[in-house]
C-alpha positions as CSV (number, residue, x, y, z in Angstrom):
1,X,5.4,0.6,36.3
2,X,8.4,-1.6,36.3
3,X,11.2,-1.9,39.4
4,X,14.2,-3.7,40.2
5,X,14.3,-5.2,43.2
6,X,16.9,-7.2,44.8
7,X,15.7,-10.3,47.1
8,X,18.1,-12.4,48.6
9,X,21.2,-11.0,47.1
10,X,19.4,-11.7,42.8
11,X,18.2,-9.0,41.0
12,X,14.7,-9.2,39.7
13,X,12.7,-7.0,37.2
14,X,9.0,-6.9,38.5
15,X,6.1,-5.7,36.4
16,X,2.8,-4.1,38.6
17,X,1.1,-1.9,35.3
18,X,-1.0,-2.4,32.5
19,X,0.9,-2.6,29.3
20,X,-2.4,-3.0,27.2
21,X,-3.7,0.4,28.6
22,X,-0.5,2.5,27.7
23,X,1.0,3.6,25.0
24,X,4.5,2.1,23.9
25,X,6.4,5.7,24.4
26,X,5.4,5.5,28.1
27,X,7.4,2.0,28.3
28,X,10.4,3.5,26.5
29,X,12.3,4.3,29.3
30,X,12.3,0.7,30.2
31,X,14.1,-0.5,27.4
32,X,16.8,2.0,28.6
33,X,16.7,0.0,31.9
34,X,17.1,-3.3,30.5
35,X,20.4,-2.1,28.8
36,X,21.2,-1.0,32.0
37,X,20.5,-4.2,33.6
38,X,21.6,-6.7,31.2
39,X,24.4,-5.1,29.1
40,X,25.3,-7.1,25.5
41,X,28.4,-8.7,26.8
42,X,26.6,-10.8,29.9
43,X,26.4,-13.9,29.7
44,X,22.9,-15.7,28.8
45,X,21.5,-16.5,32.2
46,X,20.6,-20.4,33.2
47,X,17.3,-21.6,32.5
48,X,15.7,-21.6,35.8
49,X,14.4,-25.4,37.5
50,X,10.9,-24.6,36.8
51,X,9.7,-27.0,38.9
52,X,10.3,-24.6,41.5
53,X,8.2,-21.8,42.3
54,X,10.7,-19.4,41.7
55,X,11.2,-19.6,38.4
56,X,8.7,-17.5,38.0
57,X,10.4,-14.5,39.4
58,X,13.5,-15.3,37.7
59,X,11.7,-15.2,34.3
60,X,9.8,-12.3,35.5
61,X,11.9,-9.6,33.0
62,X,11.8,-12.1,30.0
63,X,8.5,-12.1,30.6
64,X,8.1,-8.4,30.3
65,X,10.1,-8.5,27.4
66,X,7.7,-10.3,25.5
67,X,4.9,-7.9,26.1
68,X,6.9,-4.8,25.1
69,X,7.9,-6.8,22.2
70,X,4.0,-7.4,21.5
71,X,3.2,-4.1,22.4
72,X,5.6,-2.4,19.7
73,X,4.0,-5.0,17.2
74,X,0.5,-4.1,18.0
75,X,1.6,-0.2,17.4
76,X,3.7,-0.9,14.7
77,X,6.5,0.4,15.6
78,X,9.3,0.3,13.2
79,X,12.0,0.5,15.5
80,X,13.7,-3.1,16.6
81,X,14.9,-4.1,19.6
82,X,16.6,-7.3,19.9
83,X,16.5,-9.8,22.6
84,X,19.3,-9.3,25.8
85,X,21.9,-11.6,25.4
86,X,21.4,-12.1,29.2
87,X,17.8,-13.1,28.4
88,X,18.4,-15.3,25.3
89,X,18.3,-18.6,27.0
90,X,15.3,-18.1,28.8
91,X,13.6,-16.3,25.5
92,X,14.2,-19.4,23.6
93,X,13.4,-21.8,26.3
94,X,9.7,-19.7,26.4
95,X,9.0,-19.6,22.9
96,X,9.9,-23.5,22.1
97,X,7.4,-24.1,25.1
98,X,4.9,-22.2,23.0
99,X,5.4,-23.4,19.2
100,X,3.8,-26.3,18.1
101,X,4.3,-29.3,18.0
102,X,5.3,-28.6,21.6
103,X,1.9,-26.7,22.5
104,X,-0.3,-29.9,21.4
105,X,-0.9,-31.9,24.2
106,X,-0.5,-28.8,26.7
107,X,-1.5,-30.2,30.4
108,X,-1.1,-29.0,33.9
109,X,1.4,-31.1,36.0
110,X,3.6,-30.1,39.0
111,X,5.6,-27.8,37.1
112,X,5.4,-24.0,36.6
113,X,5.8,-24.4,33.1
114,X,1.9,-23.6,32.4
115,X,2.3,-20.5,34.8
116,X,5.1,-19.2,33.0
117,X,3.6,-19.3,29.2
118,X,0.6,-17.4,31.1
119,X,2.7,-15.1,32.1
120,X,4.4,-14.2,29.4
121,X,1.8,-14.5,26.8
122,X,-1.3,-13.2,28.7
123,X,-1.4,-10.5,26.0
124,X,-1.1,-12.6,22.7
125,X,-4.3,-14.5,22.6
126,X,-2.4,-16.8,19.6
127,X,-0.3,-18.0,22.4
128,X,-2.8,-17.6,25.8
129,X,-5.6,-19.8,25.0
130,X,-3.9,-23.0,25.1
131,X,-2.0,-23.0,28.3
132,X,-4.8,-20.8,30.2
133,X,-6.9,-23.4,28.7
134,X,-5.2,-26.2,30.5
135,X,-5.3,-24.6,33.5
136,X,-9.2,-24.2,33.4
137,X,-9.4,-27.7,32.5
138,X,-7.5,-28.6,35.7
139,X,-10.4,-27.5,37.9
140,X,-13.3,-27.9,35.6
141,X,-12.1,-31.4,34.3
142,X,-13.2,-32.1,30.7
143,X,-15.8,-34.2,28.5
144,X,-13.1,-36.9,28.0
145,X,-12.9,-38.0,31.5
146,X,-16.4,-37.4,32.6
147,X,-15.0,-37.1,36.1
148,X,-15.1,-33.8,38.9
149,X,-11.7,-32.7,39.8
150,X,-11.2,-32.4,43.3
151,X,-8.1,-31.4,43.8
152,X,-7.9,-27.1,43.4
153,X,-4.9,-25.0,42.2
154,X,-2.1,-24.4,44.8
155,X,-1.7,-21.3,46.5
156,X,1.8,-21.3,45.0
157,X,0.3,-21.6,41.4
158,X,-1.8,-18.9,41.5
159,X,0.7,-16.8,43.6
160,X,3.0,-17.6,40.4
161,X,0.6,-16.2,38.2
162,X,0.5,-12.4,37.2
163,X,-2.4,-9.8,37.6
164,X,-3.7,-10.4,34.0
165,X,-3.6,-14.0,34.2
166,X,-5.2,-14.1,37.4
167,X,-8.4,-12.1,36.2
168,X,-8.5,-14.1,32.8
169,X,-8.4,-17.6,35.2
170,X,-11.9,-15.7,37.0
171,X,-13.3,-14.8,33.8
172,X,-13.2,-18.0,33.0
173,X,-14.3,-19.4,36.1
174,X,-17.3,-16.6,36.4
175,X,-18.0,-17.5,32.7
176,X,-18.3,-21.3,33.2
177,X,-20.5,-20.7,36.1
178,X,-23.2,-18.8,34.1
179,X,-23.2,-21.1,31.4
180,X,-24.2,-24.4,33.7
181,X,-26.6,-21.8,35.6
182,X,-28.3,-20.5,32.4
183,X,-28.4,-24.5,30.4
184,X,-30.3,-25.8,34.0
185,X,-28.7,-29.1,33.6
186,X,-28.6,-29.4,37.4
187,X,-24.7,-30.1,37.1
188,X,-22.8,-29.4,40.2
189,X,-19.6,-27.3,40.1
190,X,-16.7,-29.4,41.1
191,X,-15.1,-29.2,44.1
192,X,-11.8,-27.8,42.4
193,X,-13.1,-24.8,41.0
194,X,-15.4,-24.2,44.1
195,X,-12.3,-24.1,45.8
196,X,-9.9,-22.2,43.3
197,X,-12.7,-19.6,43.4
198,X,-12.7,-19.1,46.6
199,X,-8.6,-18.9,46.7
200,X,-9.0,-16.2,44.0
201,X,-11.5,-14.6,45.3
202,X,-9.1,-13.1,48.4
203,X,-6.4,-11.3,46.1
204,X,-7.5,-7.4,46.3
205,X,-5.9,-6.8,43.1
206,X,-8.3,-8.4,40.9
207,X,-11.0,-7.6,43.0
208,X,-13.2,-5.9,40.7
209,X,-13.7,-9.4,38.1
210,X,-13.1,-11.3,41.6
211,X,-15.6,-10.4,44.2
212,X,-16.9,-7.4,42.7
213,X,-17.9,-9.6,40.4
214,X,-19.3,-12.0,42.6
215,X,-21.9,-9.9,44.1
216,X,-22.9,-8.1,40.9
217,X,-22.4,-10.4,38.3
218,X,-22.6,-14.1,39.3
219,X,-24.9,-14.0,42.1
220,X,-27.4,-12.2,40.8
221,X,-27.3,-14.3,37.1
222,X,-27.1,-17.4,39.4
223,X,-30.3,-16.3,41.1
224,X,-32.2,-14.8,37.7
225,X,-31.8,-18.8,36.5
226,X,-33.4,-20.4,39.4
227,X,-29.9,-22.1,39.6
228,X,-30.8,-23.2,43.5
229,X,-27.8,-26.0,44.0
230,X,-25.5,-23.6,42.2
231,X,-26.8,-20.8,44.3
232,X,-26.3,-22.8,47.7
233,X,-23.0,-24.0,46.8
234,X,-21.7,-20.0,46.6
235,X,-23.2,-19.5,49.6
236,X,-21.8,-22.1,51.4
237,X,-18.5,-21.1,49.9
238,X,-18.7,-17.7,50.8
239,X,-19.6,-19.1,54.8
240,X,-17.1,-21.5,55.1
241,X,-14.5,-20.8,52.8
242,X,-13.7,-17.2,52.7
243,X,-11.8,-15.6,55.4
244,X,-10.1,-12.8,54.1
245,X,-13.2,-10.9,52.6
246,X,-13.1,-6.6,53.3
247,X,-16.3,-6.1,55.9
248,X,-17.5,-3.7,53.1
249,X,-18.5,-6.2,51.1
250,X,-19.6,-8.8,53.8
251,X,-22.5,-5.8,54.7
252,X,-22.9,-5.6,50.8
253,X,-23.7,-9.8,50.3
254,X,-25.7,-9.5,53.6
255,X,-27.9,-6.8,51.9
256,X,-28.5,-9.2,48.9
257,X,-29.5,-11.9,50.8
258,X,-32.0,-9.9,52.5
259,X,-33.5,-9.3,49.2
260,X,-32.9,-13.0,48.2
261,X,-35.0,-13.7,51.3
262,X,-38.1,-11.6,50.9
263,X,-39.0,-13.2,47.7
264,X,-41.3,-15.9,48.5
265,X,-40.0,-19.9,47.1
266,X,-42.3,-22.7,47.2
267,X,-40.1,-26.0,48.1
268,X,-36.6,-24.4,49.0
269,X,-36.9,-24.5,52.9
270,X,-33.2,-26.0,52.7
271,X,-31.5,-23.1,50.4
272,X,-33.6,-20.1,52.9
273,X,-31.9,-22.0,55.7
274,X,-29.1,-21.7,53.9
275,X,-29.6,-18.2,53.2
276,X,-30.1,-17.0,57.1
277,X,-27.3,-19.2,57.8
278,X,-24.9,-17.4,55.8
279,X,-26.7,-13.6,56.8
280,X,-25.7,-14.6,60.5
281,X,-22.4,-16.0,60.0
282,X,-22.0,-12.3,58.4
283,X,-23.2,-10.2,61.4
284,X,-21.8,-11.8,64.2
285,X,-18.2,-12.2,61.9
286,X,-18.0,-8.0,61.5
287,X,-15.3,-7.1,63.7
288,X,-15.8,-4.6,66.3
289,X,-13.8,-1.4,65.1
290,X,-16.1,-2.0,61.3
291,X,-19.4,-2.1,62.3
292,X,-19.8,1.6,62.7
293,X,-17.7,2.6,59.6
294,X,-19.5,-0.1,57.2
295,X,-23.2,0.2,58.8
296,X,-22.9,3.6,59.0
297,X,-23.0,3.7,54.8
298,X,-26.5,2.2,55.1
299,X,-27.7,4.5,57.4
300,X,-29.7,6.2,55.0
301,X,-31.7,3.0,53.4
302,X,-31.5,0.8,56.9
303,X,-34.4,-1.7,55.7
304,X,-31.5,-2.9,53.3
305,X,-29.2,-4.2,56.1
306,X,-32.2,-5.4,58.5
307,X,-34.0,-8.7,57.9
308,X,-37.6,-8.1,56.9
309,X,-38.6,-10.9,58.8
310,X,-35.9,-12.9,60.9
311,X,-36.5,-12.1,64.5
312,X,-33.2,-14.2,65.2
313,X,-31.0,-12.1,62.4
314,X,-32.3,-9.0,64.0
315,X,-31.1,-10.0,67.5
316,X,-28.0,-11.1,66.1
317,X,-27.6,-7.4,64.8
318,X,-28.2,-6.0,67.9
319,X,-26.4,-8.0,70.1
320,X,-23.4,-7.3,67.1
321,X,-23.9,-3.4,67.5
322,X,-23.7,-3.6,71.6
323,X,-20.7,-5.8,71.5
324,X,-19.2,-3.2,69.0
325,X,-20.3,-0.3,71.0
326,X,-18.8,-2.1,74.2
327,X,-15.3,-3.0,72.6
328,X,-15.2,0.4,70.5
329,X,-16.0,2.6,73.8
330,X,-18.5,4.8,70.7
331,X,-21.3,6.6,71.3
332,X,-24.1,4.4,70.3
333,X,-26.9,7.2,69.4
334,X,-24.9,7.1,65.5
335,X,-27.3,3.6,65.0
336,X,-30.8,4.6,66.3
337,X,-32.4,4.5,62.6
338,X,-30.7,1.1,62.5
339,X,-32.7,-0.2,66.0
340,X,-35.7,1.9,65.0
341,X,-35.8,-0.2,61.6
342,X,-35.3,-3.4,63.4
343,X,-38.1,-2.8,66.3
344,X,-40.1,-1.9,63.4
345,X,-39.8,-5.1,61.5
346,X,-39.5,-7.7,64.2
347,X,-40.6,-6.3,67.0
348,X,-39.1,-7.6,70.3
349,X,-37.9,-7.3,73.7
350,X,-35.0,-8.3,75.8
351,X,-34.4,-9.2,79.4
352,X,-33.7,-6.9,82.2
353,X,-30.6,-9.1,83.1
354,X,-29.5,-8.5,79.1
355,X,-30.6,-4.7,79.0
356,X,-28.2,-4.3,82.0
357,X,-25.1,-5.5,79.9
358,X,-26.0,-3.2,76.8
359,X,-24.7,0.1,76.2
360,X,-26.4,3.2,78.0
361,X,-28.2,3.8,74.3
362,X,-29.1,1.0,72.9
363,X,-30.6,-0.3,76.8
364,X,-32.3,3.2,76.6
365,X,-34.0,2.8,73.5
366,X,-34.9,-0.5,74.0
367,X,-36.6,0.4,77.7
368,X,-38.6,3.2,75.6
369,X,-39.6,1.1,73.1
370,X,-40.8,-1.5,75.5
371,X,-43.0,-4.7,73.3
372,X,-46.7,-5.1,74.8
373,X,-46.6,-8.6,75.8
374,X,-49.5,-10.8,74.9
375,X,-52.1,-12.0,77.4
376,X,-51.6,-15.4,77.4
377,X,-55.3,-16.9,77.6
378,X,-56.1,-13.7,74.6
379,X,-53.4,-15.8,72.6
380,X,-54.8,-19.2,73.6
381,X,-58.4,-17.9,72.4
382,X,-56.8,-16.6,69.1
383,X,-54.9,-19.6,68.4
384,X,-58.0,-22.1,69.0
385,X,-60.0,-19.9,66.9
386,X,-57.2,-20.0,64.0
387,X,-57.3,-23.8,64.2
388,X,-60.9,-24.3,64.1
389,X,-60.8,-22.1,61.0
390,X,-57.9,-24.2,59.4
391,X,-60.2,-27.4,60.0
392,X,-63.2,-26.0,58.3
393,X,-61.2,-25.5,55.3
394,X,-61.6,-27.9,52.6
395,X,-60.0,-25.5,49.5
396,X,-56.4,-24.3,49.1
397,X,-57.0,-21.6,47.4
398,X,-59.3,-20.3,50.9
399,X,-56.5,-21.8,53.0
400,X,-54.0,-19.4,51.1
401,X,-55.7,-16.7,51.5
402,X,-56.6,-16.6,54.9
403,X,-53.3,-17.5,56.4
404,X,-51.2,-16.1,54.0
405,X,-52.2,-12.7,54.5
406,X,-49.1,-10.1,54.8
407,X,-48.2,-8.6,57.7
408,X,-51.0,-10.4,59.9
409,X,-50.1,-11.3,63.1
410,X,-47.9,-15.0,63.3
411,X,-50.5,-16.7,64.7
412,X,-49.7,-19.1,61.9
413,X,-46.8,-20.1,64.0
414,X,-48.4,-21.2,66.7
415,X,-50.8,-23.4,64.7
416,X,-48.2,-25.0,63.5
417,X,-46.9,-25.7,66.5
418,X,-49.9,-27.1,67.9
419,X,-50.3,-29.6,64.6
420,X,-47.1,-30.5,65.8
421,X,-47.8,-31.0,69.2
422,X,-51.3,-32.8,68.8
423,X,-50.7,-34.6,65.3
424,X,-46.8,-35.0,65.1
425,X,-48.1,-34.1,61.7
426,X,-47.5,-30.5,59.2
427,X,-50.2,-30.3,56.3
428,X,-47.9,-30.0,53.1
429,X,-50.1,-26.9,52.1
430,X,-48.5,-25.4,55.4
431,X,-45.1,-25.5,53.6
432,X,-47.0,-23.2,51.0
């Protein structure tokens, strides 16, 4: 739909719809507001300074000109409507922007002039490609220079820039992305387009290309390629970078990298770091008032929100749910498949002087499902037993069978503990 809207005393025609997904006789009335708007006899408005923000705005309704004007070509329409005298000057100043030999050497600089052909063109790929081109290039750098970009696209530019253009900037970005993942050249994303990413990635109105697409597209082709650095730098991204995210799809990324994490990878004991990292800067960042409402939806799979085998993520969780249940003032009985999951994965216990803090429900389960706690010189026994085995040993292939048994108990642990202590040595076959 299209609205006038006057801001500081200057009319501006603003443009929220989809042009490409309607029919030209639903934009008809329209036209019948732009005669209203910009009758025959006013004056050709001024060229805007587009090296201003603004400008954008104030060439918001020649913009939208240009799209009906497209749209009626598409349909082949035979009626004509003729440019607003009003509009003339900024028409012209648009379309000698556009024509060659002006489009040739097309570059972003510190004007909005690149912003404003996106604008208006977005929906006349003859005229898109080159200056949403240049603004790729900007973050992505090119095989000329051979350099990374580091410096990312303004808030102001991308603020400048409509809906459409917005989502073909993160198609492009998305696109790039799962090219360098897929060829395994090891390249590194640049630091611009790490960070214009992220920047796009907080507008809700292109949310389902931006981080929609994130978790269902990229992440999971990222992963699929064994593209670890790219991989690490997304997650990294996502940890320190992204602020703004809905808690929905915090609990939604926090489910994939549970899954991420219970496939076993040989060598990557810096990206699983990575991946717990980023799981408990998830839990401990829900806000108090959404961790019922966005838990609550898992309620029915709960294995999909509760680490398999983090102890530390699953105390994090709980500690999260008792602070929420605190703050909140909720009954915490709603979560009891959630702690049942967790004391059935990682089973643990807490501290009288920490049970006394929690909530009357979750200190209640937790007292009835009290952890047996090991004998100490049973353990001791086990563990010396464990190590005599690991020095008989000679073949890897007995080694990894033995210890890497699933879902025997982590004596493992403490053997490694006591290499540590008595060697100040790890076997590399430990690391296996």
């Amino acid at each position: 739909y299209l609205f006038s809207k006057n801001f500081f005393g200057k009319t501006y025609l603003l443009y929220t719809g989809s042009i490409q997904r309607n029919p030209l006789s639903n934009f008809l009335p329209v036209l019948k507001l732009y005669e209203l708007l910009y009758p025959e006899e006013d004056q050709p408005l001024p060229v805007p300074d587009y090296n201003q923000p603004q400008c954008t705005r104030q060439m918001a309704m020649t913009c939208i000109w240009i799209h009906l004007i497209k749209k009626a070509q598409t349909e082949q329409s035979n009626n004509v409507w003729p440019v607003p005298n009003k509009l003339r000057a900024h028409h012209d100043f648009l379309q000698h922007l556009v024509v060659p030999p002006n489009n040739a050497s097309l570059a972003m600089g510190n004007d909005y002039r690149i912003a404003l052909l996106c604008n208006a063109y977005s929906t006349n790929q003859d005229y898109f490609s080159k200056p949403m081109a240049a603004l790729v290039e900007t973050i992505q750098g090119s095989t000329k220079s051979g350099s990374s970009p580091t410096s990312p696209l303004s808030m102001t530019v991308l603020d400048s820039l409509t809906v459409h253009s917005k989502m073909s900037l993160i198609h492009s970005i998305v696109t790039h992305v799962i090219k360098l993942a897929q060829g395994k050249s090891g390249m590194p994303l640049s630091p611009a387009l790490v960070e214009t990413y992220s920047r796009l990635l907080v507008y809700t109105e292109i949310e389902s290309l931006g981080i929609k697409g994130f978790l269902n597209q990229l992440l999971p082709q990222v992963y699929k390629s064994h593209a670890w650095g790219t991989l690490y730098t997304l997650l990294e991204m996502f940890s320190y970078r992204m602020h703004h995210i809905h808690p929905h799809y915090r609990v939604q990324l926090l489910s994939h990298l549970h899954s991420l994490a219970a496939v076993p990878q040989a060598n990557q004991t810096q990206l699983h770091l990575c991946v717990e990292s980023t799981a408990l800067r998830l839990i401990t960042g829900l806000g108090s008032r959404d961790v019922q409402q966005e838990l609550a939806r898992f309620l029915a799979e709960p294995k999909t929100i509760v680490s398999a085998e983090s102890e530390e993520l699953n105390r994090a969780l709980v500690l999260t749910l008792a602070r929420a249940t605190h703050v909140t003032g909720a009954d915490g009985t709603w979560c009891h498949e959630l702690l049942a999951t967790i004391a059935q994965s990682t089973p643990h216990a807490w501290a009288p002087q920490t049970l006394d803090c929690f909530p009357r429900a979750l200190a209640e389960f937790f007292t009835q499902h009290a952890v047996p706690k090991e004998n100490k010189q049973q353990l001791k026994k086990a563990v010396e037993e464990e190590n005599r085995k690991w020095a008989s040993m000679n073949n890897e292939n007995d080694i990894m069978a033995h210890f890497g048994v699933p879902g025997a108990p982590p004596l493992f642990l403490c053997l490694l503990w006591k290499m540590l202590l008595e060697t100040n040595h790890i076997s590399p076959i430990a690391y296996k």
